[in-house]
N, C-alpha and C positions, 0 to 999 in steps of 0.2 A: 373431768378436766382433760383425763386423755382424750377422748371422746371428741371434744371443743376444737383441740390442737387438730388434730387429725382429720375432721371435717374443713377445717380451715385451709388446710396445708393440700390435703388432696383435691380440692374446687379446686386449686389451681391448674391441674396435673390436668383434668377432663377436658374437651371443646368445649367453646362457648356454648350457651347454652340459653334454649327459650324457656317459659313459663315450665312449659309443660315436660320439656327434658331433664328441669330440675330434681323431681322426683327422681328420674332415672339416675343424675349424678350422688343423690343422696343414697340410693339402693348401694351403688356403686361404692361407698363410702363403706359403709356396713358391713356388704360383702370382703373389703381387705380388711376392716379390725376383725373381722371376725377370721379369716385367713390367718390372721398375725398371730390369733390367739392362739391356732390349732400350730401354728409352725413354733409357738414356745416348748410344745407339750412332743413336738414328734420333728423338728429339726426340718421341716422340708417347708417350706416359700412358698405357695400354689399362686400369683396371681395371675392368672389364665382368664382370657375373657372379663378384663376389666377396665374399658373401653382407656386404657393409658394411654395420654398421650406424652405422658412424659413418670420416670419412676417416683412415684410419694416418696417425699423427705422424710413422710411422719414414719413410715416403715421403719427407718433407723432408729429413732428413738424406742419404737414400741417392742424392740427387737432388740435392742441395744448388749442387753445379759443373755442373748442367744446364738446358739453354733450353728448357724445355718450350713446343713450342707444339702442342699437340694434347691434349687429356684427354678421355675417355671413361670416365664412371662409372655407365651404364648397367647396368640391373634389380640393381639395390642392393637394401637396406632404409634408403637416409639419408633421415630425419626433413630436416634442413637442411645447405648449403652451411657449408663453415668459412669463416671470414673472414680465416685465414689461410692459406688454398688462395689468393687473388686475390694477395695480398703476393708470394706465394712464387714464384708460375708470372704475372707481369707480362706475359710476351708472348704468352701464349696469342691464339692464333687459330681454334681451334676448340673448343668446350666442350661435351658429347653430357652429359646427365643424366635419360635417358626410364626410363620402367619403375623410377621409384623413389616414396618417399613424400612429396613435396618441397611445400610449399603457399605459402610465401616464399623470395624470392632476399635475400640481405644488401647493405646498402648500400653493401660495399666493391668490389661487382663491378664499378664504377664507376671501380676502377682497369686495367681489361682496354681500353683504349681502344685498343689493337689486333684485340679479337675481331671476328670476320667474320660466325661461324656458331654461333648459340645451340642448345640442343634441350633441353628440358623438356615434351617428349610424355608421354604416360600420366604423369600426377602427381596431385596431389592439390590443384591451383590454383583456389580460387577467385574470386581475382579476378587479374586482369590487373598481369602483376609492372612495376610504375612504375620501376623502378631502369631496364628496358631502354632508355626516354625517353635515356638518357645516356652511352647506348652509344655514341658519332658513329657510329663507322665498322661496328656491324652490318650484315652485308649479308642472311644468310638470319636466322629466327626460326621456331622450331615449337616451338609451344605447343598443339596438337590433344591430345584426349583428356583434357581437364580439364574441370571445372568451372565456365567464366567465362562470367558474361551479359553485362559491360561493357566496351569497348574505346572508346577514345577517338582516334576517327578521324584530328579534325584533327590533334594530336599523334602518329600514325602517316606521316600524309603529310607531315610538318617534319621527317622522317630522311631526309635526304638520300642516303644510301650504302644504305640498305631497299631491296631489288628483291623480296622475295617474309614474304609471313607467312602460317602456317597454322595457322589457327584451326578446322578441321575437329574434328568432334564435341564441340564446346562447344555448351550451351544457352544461345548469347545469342539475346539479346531482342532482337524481331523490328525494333524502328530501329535499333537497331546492326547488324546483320546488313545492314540492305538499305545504312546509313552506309559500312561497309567496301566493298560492293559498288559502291559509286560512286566509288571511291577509283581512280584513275589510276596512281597510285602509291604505293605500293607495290602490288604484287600481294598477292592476299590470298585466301587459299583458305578454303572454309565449306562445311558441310554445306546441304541446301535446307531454309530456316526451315520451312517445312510440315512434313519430314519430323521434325524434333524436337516441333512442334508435335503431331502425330498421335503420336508416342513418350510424351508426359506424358498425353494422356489416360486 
């Protein structure tokens, strides 16, 4: 029965799909019940590499009596965060979302006030996600591989629990760049502004 539910509910979640990629949506199927099962027994999420184009509903059910605190939904196809992934998984402490198509965070992720460890690398960000402001207790943040010229320094060094941000291969702009580099705290990793500079011309 779960099984039924779960193949149902996740066909939805995949690209369309021909004869022959059906197989593959099926593997795909397989691979999260089978994920769901190991994250009952050991609390961590892995769905990594499971051509998502949007997060399975069936996940919530089949995880319903479980404390996730670990997700990983790295090299997806999700467009956006559901808003009822933060409801559902409240005590997350680690949340990985790189190698996906992601450009805003939703404003309920503001209920994860346990998260430690952000990751929205390789995305599609460009601008600097504000929700993180309300993180208290983030401690790491990696946001490299996007898009963002603007970061707002002083508001980065008022995160108390911040020890490191990486903002490697973004094109900001060259006083925000040298702004983060005087920052004491948080740590904050960057490509050398010349070298992007010399990159657009």
């Amino acid at each position: 029965m779960i099984w039924a539910t779960c193949s149902r509910l996740f066909l939805l979640c995949v690209p369309p799909q021909t004869v022959s990629r059906q197989d593959m949506a099926a593997a795909s199927v397989t691979r999260v019940v089978r994920r769901c099962e190991e994250a009952n027994t050991g609390n961590k999420l892995d769905l990594s590499s499971c051509e998502l184009t949007s997060f399975p509903v069936a996940v919530y059910q089949l995880l319903r009596n479980t404390e996730v605190l670990s997700c990983s939904l790295n090299s997806n196809l999700l467009k956006f965060l559901p808003k009822r992934l933060c409801a559902q998984f409240p005590h997350l402490q680690e949340l990985s979302l790189s190698w996906n198509q992601l450009h805003s965070l939703p404003a309920e992720l503001q209920q994860l006030q346990q998260l430690k460890s952000l990751d929205v690398s390789h995305n599609s960000f460009s601008n600097f996600p504000e929700i993180v402001f309300q993180l208290t207790g983030l401690v790491t943040f990696n946001v490299s591989n996007n898009a963002i010229v603007a970061v707002d320094a002083e508001r980065l060094s008022g995160m108390q629990a911040l020890t490191h941000v990486d903002l490697r291969e973004n094109p900001l702009a060259e006083a925000v760049h040298n702004s983060v580099q005087l920052l004491s705290r948080p740590r904050v990793s960057t490509t050398p502004w010349e070298e992007h500079f010399q990159d657009m011309e």
